[in-house]
PyMOL Python script that loads the backbone (N, CA, C, O; Angstrom):
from pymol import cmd

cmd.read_pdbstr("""\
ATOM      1  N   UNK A   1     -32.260  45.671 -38.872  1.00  0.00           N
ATOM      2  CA  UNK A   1     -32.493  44.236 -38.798  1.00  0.00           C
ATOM      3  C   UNK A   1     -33.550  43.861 -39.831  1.00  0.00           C
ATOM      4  O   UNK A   1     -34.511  44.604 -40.032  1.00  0.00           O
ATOM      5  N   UNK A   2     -33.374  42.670 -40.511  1.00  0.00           N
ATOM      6  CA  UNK A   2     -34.118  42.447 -41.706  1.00  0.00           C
ATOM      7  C   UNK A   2     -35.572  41.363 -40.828  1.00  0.00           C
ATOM      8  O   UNK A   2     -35.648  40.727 -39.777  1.00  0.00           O
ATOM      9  N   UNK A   3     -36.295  41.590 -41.718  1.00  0.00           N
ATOM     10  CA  UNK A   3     -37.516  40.999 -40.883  1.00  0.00           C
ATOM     11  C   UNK A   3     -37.194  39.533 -41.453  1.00  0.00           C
ATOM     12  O   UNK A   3     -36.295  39.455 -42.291  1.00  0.00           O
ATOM     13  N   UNK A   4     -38.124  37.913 -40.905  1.00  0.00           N
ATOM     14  CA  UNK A   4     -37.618  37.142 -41.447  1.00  0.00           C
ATOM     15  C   UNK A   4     -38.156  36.542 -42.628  1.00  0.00           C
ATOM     16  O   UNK A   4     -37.812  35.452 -43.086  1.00  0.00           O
ATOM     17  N   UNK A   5     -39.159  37.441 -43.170  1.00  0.00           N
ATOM     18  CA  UNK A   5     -40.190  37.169 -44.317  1.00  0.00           C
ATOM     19  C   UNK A   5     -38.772  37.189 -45.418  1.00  0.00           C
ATOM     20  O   UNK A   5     -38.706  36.360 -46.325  1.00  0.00           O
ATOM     21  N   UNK A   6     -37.923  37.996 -45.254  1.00  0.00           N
ATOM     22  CA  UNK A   6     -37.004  38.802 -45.929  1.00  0.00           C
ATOM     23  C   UNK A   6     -36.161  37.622 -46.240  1.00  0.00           C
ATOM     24  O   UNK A   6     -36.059  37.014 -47.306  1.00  0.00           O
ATOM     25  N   UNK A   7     -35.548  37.407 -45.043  1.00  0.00           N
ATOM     26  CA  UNK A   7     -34.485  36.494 -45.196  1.00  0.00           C
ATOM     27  C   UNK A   7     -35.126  34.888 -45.857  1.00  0.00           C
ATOM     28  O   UNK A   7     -34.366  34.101 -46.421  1.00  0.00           O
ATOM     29  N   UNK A   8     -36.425  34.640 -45.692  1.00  0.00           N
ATOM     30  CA  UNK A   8     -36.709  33.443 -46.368  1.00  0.00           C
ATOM     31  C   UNK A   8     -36.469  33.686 -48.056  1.00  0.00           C
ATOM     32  O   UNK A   8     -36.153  32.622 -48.588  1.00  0.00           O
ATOM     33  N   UNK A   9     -36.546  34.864 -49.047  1.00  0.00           N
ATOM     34  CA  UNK A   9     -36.331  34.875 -50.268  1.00  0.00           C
ATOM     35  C   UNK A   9     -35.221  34.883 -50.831  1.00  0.00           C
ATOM     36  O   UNK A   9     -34.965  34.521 -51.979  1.00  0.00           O
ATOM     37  N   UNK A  10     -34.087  35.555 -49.545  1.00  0.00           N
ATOM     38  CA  UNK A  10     -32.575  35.306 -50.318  1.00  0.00           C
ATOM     39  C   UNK A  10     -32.383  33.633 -50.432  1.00  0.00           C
ATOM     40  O   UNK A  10     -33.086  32.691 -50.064  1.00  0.00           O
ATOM     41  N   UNK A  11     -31.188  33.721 -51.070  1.00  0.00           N
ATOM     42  CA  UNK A  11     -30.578  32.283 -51.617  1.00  0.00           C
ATOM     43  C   UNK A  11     -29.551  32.214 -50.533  1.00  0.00           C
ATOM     44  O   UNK A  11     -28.960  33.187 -50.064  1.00  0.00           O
ATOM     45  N   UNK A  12     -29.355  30.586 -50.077  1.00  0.00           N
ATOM     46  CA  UNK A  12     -27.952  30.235 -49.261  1.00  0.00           C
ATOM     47  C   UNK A  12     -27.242  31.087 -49.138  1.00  0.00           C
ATOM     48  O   UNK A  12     -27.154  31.850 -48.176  1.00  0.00           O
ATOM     49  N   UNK A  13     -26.461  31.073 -50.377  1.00  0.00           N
ATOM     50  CA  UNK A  13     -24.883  31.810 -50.555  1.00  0.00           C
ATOM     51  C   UNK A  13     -24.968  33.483 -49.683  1.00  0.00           C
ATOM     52  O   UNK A  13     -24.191  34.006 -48.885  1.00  0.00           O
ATOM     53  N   UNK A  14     -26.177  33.916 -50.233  1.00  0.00           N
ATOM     54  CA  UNK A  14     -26.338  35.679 -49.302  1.00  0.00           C
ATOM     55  C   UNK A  14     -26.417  35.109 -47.817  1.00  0.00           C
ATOM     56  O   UNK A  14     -25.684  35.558 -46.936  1.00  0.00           O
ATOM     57  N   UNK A  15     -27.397  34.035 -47.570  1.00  0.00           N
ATOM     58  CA  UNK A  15     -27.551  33.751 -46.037  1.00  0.00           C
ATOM     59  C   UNK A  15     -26.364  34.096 -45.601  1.00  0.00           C
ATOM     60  O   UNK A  15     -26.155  35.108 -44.931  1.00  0.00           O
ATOM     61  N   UNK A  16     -25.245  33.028 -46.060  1.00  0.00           N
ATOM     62  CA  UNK A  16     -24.093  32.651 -45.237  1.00  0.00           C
ATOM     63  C   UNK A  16     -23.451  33.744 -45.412  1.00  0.00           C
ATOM     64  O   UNK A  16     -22.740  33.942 -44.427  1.00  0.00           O
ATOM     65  N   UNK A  17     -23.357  34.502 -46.133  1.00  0.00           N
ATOM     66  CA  UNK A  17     -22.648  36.005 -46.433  1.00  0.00           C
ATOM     67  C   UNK A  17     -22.694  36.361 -45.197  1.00  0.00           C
ATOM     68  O   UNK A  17     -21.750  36.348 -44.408  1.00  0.00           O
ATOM     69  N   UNK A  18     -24.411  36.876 -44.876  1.00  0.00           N
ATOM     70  CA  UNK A  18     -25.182  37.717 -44.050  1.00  0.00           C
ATOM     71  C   UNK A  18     -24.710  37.068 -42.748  1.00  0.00           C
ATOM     72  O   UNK A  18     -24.318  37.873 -41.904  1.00  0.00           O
ATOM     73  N   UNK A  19     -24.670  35.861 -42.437  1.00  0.00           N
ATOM     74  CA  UNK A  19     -24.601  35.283 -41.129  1.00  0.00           C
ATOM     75  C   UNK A  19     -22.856  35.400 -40.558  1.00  0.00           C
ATOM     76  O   UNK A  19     -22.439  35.365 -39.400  1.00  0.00           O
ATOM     77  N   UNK A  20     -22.111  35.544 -41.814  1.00  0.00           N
ATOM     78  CA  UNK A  20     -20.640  35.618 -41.582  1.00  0.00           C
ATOM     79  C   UNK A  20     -20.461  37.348 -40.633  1.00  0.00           C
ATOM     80  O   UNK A  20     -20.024  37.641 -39.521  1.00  0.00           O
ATOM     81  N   UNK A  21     -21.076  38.180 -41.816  1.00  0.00           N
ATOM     82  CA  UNK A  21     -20.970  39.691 -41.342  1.00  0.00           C
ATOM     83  C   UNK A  21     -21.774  40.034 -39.887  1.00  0.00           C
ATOM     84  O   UNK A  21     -21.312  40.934 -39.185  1.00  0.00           O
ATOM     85  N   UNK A  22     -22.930  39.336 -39.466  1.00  0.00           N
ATOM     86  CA  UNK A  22     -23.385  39.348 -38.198  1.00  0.00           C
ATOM     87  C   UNK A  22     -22.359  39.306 -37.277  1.00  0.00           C
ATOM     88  O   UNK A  22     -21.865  40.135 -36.513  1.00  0.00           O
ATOM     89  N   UNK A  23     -22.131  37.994 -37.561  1.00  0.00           N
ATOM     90  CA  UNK A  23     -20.893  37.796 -36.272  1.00  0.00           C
ATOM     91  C   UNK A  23     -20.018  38.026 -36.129  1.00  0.00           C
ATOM     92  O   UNK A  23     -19.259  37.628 -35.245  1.00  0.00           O
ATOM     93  N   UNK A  24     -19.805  38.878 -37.103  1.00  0.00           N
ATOM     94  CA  UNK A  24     -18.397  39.758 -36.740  1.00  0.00           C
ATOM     95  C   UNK A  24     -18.656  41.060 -36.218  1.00  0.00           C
ATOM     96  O   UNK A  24     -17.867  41.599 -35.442  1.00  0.00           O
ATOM     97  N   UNK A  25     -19.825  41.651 -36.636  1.00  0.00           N
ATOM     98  CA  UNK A  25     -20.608  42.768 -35.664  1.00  0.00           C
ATOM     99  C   UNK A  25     -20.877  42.587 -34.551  1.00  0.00           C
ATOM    100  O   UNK A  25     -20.767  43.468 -33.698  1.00  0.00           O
ATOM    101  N   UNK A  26     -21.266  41.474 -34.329  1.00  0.00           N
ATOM    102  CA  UNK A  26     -21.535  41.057 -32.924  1.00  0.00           C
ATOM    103  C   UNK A  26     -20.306  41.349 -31.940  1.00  0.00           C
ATOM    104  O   UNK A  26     -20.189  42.010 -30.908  1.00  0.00           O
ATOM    105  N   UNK A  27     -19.192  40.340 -32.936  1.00  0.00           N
ATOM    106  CA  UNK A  27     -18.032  40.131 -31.612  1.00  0.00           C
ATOM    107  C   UNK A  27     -17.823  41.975 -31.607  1.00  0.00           C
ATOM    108  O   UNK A  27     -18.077  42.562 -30.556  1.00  0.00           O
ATOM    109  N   UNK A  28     -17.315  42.850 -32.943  1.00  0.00           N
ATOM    110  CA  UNK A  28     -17.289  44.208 -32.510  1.00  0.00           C
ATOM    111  C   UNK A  28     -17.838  44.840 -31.447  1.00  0.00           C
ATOM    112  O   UNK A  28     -17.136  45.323 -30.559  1.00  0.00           O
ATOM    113  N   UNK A  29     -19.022  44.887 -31.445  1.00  0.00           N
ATOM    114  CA  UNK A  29     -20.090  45.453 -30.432  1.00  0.00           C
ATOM    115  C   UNK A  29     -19.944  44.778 -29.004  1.00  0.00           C
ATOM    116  O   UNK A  29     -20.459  45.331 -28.032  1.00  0.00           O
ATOM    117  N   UNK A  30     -19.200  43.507 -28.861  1.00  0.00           N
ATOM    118  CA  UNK A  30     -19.306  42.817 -27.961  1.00  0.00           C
ATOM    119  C   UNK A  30     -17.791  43.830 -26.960  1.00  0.00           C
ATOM    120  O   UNK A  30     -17.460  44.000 -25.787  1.00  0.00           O
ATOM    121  N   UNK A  31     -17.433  44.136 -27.965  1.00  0.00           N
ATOM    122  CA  UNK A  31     -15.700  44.717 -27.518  1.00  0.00           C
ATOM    123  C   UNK A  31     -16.121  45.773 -27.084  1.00  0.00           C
ATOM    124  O   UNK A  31     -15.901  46.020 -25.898  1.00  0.00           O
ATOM    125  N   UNK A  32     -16.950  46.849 -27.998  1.00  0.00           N
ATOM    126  CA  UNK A  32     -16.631  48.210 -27.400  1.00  0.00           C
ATOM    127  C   UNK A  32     -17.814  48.171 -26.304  1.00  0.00           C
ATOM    128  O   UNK A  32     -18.042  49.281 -25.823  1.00  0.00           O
ATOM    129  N   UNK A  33     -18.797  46.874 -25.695  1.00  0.00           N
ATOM    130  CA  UNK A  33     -19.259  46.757 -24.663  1.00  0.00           C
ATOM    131  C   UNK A  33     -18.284  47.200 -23.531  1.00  0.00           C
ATOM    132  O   UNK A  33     -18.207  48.179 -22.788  1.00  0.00           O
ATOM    133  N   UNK A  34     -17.406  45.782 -23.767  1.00  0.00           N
ATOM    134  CA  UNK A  34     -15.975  45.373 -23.002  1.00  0.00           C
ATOM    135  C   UNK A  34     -15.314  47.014 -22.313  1.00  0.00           C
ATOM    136  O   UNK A  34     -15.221  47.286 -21.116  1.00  0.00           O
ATOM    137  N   UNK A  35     -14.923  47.921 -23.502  1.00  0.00           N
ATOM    138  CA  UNK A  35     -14.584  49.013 -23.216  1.00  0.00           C
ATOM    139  C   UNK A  35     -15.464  50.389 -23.068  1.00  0.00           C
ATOM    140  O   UNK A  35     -14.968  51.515 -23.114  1.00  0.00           O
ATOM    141  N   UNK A  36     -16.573  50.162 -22.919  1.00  0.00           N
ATOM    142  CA  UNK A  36     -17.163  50.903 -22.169  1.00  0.00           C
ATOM    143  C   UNK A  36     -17.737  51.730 -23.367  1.00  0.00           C
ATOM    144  O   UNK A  36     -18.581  52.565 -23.041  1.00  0.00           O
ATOM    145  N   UNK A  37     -17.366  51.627 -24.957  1.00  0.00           N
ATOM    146  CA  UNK A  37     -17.972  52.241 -25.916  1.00  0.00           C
ATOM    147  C   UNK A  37     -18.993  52.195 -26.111  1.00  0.00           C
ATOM    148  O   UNK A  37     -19.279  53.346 -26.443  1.00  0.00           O
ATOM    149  N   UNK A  38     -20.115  51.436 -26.158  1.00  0.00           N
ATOM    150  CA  UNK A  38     -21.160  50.780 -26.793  1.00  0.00           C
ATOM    151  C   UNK A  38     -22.431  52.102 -26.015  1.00  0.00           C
ATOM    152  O   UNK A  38     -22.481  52.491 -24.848  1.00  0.00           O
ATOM    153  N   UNK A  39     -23.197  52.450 -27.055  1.00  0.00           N
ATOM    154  CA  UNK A  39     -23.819  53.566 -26.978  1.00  0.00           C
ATOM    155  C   UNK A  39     -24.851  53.210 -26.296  1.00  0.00           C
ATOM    156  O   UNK A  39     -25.093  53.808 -25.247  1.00  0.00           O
ATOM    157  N   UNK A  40     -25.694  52.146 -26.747  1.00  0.00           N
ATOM    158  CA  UNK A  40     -27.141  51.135 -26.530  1.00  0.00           C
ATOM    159  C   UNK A  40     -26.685  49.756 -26.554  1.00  0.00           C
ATOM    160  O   UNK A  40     -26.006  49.249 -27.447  1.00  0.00           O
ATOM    161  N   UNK A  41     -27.125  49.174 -25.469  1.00  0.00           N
ATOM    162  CA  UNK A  41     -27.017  48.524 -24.942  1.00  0.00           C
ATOM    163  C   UNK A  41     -27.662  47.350 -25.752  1.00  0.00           C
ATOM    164  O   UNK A  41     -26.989  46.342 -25.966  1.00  0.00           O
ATOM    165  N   UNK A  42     -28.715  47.434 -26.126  1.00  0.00           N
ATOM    166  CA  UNK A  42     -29.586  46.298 -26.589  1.00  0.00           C
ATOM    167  C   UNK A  42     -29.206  46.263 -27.846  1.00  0.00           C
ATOM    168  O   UNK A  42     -30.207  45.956 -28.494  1.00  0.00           O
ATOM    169  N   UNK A  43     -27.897  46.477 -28.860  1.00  0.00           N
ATOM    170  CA  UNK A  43     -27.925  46.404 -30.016  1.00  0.00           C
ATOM    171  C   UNK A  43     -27.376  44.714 -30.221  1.00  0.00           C
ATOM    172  O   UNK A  43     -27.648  43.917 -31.119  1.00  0.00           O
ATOM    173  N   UNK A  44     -26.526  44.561 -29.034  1.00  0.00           N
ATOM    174  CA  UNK A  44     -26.155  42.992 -28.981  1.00  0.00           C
ATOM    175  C   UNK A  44     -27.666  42.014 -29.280  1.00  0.00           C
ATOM    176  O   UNK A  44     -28.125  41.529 -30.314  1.00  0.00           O
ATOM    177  N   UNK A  45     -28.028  42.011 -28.188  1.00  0.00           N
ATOM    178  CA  UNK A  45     -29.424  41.702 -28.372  1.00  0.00           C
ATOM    179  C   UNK A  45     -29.947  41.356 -29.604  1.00  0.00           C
ATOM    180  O   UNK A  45     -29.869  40.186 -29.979  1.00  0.00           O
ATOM    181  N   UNK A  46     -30.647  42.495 -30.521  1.00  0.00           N
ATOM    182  CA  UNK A  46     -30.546  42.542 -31.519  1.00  0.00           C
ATOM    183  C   UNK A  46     -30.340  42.103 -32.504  1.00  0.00           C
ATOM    184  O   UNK A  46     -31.196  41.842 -33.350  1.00  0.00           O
ATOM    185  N   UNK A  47     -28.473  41.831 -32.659  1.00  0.00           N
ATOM    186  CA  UNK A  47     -27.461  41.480 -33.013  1.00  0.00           C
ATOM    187  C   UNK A  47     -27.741  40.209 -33.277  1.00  0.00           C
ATOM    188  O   UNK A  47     -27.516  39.733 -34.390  1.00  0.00           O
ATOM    189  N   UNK A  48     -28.438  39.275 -31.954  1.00  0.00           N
ATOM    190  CA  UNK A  48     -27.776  37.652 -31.369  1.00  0.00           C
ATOM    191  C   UNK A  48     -29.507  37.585 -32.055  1.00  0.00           C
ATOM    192  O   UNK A  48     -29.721  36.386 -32.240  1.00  0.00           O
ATOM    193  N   UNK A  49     -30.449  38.200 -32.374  1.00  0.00           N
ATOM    194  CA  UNK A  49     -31.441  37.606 -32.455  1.00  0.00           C
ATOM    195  C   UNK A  49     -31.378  37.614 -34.277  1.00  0.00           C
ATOM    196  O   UNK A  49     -31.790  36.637 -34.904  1.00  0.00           O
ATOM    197  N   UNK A  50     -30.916  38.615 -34.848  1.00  0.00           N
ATOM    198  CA  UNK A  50     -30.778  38.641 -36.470  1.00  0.00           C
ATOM    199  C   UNK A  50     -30.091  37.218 -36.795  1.00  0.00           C
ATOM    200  O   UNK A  50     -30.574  36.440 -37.618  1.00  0.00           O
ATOM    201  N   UNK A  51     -28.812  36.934 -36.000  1.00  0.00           N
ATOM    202  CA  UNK A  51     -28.234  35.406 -35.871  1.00  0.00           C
ATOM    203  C   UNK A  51     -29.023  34.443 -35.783  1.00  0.00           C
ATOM    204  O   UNK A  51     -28.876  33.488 -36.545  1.00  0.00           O
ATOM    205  N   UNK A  52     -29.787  34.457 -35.076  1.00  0.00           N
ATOM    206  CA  UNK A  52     -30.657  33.723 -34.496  1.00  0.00           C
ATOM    207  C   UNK A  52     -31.406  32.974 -35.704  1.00  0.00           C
ATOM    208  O   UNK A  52     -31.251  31.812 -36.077  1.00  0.00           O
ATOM    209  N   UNK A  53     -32.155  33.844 -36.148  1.00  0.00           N
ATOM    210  CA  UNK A  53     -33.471  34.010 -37.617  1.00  0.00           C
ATOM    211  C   UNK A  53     -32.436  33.286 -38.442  1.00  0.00           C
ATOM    212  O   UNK A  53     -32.522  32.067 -38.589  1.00  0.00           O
ATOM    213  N   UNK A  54     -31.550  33.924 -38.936  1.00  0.00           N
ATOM    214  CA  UNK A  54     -30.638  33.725 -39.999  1.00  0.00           C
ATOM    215  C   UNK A  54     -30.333  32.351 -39.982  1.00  0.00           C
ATOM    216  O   UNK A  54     -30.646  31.566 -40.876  1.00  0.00           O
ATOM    217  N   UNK A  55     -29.637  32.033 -38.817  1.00  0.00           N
ATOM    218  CA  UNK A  55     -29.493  30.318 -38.659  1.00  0.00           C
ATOM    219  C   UNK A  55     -30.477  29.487 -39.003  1.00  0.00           C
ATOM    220  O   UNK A  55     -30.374  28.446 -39.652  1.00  0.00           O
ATOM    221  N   UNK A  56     -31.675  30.097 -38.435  1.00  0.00           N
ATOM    222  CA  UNK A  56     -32.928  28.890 -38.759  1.00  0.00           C
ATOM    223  C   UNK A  56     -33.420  28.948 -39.954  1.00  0.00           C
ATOM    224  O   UNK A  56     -33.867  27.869 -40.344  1.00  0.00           O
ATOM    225  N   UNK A  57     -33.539  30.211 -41.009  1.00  0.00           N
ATOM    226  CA  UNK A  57     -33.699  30.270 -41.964  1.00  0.00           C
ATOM    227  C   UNK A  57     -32.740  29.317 -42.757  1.00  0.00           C
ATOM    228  O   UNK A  57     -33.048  28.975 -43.899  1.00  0.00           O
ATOM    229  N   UNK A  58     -31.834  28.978 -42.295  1.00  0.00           N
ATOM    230  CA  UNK A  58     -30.739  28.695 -43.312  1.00  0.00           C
ATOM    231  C   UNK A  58     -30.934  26.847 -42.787  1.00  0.00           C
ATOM    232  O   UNK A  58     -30.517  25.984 -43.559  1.00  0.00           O
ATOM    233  N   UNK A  59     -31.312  26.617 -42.015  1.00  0.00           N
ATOM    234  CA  UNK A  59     -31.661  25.328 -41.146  1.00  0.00           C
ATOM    235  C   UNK A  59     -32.902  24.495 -41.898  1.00  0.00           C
ATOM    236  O   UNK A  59     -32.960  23.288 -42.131  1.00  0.00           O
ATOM    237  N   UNK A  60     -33.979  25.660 -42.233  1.00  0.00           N
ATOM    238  CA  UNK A  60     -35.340  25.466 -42.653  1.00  0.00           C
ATOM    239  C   UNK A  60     -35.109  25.101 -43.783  1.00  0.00           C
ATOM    240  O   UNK A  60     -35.773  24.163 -44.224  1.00  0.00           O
ATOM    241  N   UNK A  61     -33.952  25.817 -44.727  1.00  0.00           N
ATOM    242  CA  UNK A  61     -33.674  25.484 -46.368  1.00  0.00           C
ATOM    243  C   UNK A  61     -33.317  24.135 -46.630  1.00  0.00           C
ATOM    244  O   UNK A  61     -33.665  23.376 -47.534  1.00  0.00           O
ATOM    245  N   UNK A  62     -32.353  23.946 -45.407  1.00  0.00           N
ATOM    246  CA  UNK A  62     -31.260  22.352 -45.607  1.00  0.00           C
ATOM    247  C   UNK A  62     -32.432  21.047 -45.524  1.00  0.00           C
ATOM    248  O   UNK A  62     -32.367  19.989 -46.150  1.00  0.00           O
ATOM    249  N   UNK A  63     -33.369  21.419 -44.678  1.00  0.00           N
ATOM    250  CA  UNK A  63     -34.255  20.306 -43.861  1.00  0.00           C
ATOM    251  C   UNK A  63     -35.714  20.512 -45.378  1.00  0.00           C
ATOM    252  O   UNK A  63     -36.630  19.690 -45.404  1.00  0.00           O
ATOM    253  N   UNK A  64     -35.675  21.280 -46.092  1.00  0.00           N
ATOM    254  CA  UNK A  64     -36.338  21.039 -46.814  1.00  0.00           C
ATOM    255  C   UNK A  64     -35.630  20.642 -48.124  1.00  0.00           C
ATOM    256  O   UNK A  64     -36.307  19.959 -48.893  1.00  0.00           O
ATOM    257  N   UNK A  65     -34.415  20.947 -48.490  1.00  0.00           N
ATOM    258  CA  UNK A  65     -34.086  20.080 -49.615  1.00  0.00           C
ATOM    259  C   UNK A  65     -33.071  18.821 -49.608  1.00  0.00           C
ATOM    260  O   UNK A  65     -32.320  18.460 -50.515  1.00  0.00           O
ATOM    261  N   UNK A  66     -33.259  18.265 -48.348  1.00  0.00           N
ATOM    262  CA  UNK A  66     -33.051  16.886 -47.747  1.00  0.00           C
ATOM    263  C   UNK A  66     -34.715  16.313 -48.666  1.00  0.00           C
ATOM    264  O   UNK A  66     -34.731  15.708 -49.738  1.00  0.00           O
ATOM    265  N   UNK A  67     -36.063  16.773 -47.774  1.00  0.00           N
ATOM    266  CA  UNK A  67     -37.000  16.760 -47.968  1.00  0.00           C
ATOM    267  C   UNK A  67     -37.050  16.448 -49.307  1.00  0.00           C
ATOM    268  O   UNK A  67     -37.789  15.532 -49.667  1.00  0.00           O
ATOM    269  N   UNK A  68     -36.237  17.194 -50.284  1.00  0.00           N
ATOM    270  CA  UNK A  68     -37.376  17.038 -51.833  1.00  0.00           C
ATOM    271  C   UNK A  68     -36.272  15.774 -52.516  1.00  0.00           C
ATOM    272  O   UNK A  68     -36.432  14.946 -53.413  1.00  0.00           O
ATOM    273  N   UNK A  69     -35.230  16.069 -51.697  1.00  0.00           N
ATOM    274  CA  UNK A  69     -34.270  14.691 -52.256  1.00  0.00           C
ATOM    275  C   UNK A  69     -34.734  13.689 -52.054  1.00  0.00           C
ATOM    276  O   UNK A  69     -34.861  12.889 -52.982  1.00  0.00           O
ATOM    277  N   UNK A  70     -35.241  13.315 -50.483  1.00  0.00           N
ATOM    278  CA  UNK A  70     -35.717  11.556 -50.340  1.00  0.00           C
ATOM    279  C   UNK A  70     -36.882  12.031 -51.162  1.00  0.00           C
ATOM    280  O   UNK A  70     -36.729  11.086 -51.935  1.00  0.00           O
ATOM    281  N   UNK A  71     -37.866  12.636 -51.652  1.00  0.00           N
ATOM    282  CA  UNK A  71     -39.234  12.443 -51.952  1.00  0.00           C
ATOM    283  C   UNK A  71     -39.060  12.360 -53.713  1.00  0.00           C
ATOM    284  O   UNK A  71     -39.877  11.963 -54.544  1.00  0.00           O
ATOM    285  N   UNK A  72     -37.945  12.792 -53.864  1.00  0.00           N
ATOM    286  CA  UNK A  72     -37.640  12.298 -55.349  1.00  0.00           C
ATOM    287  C   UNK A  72     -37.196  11.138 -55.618  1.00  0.00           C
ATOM    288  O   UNK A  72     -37.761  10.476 -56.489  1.00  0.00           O
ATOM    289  N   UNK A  73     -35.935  10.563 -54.837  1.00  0.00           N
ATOM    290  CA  UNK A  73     -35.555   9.023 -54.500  1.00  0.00           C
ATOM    291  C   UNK A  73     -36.647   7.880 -54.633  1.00  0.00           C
ATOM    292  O   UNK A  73     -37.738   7.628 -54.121  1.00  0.00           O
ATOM    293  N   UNK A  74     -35.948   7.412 -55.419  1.00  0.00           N
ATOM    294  CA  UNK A  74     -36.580   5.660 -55.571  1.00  0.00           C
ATOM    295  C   UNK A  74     -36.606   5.251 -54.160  1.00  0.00           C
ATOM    296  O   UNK A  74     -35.689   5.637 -53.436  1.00  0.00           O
ATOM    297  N   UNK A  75     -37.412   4.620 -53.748  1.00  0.00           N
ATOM    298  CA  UNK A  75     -37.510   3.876 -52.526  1.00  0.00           C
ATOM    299  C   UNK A  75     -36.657   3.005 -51.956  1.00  0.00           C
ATOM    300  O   UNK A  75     -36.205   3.200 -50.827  1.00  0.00           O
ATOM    301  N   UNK A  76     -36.339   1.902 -52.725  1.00  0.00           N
ATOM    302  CA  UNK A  76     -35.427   1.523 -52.555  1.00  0.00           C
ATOM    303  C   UNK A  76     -33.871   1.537 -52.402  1.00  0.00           C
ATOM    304  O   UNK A  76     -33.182   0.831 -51.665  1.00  0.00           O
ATOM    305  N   UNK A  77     -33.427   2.662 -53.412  1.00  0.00           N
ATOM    306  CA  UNK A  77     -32.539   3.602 -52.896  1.00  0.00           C
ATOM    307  C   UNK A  77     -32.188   3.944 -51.562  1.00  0.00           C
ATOM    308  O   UNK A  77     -31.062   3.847 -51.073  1.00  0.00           O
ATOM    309  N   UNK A  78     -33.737   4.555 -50.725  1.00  0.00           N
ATOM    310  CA  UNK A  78     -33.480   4.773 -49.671  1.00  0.00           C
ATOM    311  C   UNK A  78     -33.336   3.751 -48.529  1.00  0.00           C
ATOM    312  O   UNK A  78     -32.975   3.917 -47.364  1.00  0.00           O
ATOM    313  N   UNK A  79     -33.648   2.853 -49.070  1.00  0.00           N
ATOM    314  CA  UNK A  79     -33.789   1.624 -47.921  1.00  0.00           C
ATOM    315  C   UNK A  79     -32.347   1.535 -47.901  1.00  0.00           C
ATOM    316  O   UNK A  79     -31.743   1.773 -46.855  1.00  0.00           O
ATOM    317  N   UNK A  80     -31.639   1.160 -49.136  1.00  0.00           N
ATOM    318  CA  UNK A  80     -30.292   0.801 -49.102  1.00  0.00           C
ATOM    319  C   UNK A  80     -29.433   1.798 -48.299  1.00  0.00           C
ATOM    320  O   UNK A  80     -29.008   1.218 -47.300  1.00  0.00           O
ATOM    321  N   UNK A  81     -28.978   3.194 -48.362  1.00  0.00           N
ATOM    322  CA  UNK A  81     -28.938   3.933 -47.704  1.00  0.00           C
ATOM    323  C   UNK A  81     -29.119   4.242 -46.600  1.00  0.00           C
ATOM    324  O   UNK A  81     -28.171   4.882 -46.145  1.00  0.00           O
ATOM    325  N   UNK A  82     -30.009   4.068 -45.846  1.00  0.00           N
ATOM    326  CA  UNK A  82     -30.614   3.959 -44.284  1.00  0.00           C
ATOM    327  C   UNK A  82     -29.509   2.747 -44.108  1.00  0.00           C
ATOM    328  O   UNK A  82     -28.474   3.107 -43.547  1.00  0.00           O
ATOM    329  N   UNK A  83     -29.572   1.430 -44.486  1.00  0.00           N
ATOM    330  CA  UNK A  83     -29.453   0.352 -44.004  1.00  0.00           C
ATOM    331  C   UNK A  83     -27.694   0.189 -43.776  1.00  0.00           C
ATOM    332  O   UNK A  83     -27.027  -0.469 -42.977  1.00  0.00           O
ATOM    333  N   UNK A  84     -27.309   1.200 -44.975  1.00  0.00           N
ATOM    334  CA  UNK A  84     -26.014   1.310 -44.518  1.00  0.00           C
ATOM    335  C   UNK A  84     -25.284   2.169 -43.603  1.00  0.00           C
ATOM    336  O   UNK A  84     -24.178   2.161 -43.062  1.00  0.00           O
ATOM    337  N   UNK A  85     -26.291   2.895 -43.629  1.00  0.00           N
ATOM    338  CA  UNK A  85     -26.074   3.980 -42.423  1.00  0.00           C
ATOM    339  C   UNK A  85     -25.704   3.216 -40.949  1.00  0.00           C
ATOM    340  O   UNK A  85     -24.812   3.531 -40.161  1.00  0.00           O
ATOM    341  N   UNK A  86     -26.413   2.418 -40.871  1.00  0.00           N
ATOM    342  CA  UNK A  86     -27.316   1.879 -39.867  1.00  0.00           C
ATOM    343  C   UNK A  86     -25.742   0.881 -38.834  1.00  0.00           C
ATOM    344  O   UNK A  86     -25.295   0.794 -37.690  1.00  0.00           O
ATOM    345  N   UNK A  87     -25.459   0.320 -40.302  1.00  0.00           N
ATOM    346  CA  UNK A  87     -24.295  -0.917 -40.670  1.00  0.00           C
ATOM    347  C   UNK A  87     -23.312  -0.211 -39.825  1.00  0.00           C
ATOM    348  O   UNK A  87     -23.150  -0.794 -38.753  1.00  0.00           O
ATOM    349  N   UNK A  88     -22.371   1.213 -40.012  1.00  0.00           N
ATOM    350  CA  UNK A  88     -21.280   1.589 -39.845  1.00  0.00           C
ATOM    351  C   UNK A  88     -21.584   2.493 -38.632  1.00  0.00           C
ATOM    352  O   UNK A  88     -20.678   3.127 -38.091  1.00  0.00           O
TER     353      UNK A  88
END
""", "prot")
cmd.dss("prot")
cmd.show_as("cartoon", "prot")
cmd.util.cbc("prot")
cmd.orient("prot")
């Protein structure tokens, strides 16, 4: 499991890589639970918490370059925008 210092330096595109291949480990591990394979128990666990990080890391990126977009935006821009939001 990658620590989440880690996952803050990759770029999007690896995130979503990384977050695709989780959950498909997950559902695996979730199966050979199902059938009685699963060696350790807490690897789900684990599993759902690497997901976990990964999501918010990838959450933290979006919510900050929302962030540098309005703070670059003309003001008024944004008024217009809001206001149409607002409209529909």
């Amino acid at each position: 499991m990658m620590e989440i210092k880690d996952l803050r330096d990759k770029e999007r595109g690896e995130l979503l890589k990384l977050l695709k291949e989780a959950r498909l480990e997950l559902v695996r591990l979730k199966m050979e639970r199902k059938t009685g394979s699963l060696a350790d128990g807490s690897t789900i666990h684990k599993k759902q918490k690497e997901i976990a990080q990964t999501t918010t890391v990838l959450r933290e990126k979006e919510i900050l370059a929302e962030a540098t977009v309005e703070k670059e935006a003309p003001l008024g821009k944004l008024k217009e925008e809001k206001d149409a939001k607002t409209k529909t």
